[in-house]
Every structure is written in structure tokens, then in C-alpha cells.
C-alpha positions in Angstrom: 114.0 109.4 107.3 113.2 111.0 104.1 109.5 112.1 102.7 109.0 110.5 99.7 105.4 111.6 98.8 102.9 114.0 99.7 99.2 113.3 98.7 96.1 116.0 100.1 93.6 113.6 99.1 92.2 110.1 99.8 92.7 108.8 96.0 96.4 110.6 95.6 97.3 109.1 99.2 96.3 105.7 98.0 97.7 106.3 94.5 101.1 107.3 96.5 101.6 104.5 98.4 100.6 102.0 95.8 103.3 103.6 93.5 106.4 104.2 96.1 105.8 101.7 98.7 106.9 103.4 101.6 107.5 101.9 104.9 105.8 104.3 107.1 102.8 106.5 106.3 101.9 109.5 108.3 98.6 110.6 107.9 97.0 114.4 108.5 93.3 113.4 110.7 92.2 116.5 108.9 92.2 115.6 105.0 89.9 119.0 103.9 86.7 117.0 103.1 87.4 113.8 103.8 89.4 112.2 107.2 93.0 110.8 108.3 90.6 108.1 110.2 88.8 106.8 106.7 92.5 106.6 104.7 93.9 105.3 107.8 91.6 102.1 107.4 92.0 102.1 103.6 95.3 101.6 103.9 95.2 98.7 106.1 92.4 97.1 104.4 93.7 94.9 101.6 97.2 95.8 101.2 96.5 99.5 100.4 99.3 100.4 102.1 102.0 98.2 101.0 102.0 96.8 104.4 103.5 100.1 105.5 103.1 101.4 108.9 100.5 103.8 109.4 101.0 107.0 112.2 98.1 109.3 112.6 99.3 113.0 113.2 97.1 116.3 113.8 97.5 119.8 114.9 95.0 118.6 117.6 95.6 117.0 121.3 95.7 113.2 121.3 92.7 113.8 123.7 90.6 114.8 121.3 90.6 112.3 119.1 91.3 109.0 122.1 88.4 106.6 120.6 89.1 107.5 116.8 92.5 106.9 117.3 92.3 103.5 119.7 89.8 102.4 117.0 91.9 102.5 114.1 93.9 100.4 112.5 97.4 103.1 113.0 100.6 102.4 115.1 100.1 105.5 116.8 99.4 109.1 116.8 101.7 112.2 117.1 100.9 115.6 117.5 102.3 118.0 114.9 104.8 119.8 116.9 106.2 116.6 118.4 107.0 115.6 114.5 110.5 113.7 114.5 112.1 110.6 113.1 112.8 109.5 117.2 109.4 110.1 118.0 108.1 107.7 114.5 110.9 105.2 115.7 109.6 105.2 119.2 106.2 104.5 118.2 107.5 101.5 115.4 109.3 100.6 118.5 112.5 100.8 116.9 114.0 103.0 120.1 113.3 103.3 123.7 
């Protein structure tokens, strides 16, 4: 798995993915001023996102953020230190 972009902002998130169409998107919940949870549905709105698969990932405990995350429109959520390419496969469901 190789990073291809990295955007600290809605607009150069949005202006990423439109220009390398990546298959997976992992977004930070905290984005500064603005939230992982708002780009999250942008990208899934309209094609914003390529079609890409989009994994929410935080610093924070999955338990903190249960109703945000079962509400959007992401594959999944990792925490930060759990970061891996087996851990995004296993949420895309690509490995046991």
C-alpha cells in the first residue's frame, strides 16, 4: 500500500482525491477546524471520492466516537496505532 496524497484540509482532501483517484481514503476525525465526519460524507456524496473506500482513523478510542462513526458513510474506523495495510485489508475485507 503506498500514500499517494496527503491533504489537512476539507477542500485539498477533495481536491486530492478528485485529481489521483485513489482506492482507499483514510481520513483524520480531527481536521483542525473542520471534521473527518463532514469529508467523510463529502466524499461519498456524489462521487467525491472516486468511489474510493473511505476508513475513519483518530488518535481517539473507537468508543468515543460509536454513533459518529456507525452514522457515516466510512468502511470502518482504525485507531492510529493500529495503522497497517492488514488492518485496511481486513476492514475492505480483503483478509480474514
Amino acid at each position: 500500500m503506498t500514500v499517494v496524497g496527503v491533504a489537512s484540509s476539507i477542500a485539498g482532501a477533495l481536491r486530492q482525491a478528485r485529481a489521483l483517484r485513489p482506492e482507499v481514503i483514510l481520513v483524520d476525525i480531527g481536521l483542525g477546524d473542520e471534521s473527518g465526519f463532514d469529508l467523510a460524507r463529502i466524499l461519498a456524496q456524489d462521487g467525491h471520492g472516486g468511489g474510493a473506500d473511505v476508513i475513519l482513523i483518530s488518535t481517539g478510542a473507537e468508543v468515543d466516537y460509536r454513533d459518529l462513526i456507525d452514522e457515516s458513510p466510512a468502511a470502518g474506523f482504525l485507531p492510529k496505532p493500529e495503522l497497517s495495510a492488514r488492518a485496511i485489508s481486513r476492514i475492505l475485507g480483503h483478509t480474514p
